[in-house]
N, C-alpha and C positions, 0 to 999 in steps of 0.2 A: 376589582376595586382595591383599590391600596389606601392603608391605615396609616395616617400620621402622626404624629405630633408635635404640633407647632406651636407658635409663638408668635401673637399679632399685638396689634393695636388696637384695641378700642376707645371708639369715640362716642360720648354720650352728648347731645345734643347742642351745647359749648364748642368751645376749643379743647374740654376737660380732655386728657387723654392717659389709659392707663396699660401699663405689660399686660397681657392677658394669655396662659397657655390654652390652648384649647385643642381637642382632638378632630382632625378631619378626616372626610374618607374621600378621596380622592379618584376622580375619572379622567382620564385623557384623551383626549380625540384630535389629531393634529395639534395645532398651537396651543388649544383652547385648552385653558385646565378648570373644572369645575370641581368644588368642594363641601361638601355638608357641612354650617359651623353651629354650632356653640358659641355664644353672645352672639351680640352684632357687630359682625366687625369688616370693619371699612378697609383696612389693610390686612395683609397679613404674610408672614415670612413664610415661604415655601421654600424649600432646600434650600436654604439659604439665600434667596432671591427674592428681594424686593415685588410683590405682585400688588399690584391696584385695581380694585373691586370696580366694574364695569356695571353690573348688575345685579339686583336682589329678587329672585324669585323663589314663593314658596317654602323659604329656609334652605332654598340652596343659592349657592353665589356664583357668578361667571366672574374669571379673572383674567386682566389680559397676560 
């Protein structure tokens, strides 16, 4: 598992939307990268790469 930290978006229930650091720990398995986060967050920057939250299970997120 590899340790990050990133830099997402969170979004609260609105269009509100606010920077949010947050630390992930990161698994990869072919394309798929999965992440542990802190807030709830709907995007989030991964090495510099735009990722979009696919799904939320458990406190962990799949991104595609």
């Amino acid at each position: 598992m590899k340790k990050d930290m990133c830099i997402g978006t969170e979004m609260d229930g609105e269009s509100t939307m606010k920077q949010t650091s947050f630390l992930v720990f990161r698994q990869e398995s072919g394309h798929r990268k999965t992440v542990l986060f802190l807030p709830k967050l709907y995007r989030a920057l991964l090495d510099r790469t735009q990722a979009v939250v696919t799904a939320i299970k458990n406190g962990w997120v799949e991104l595609k």
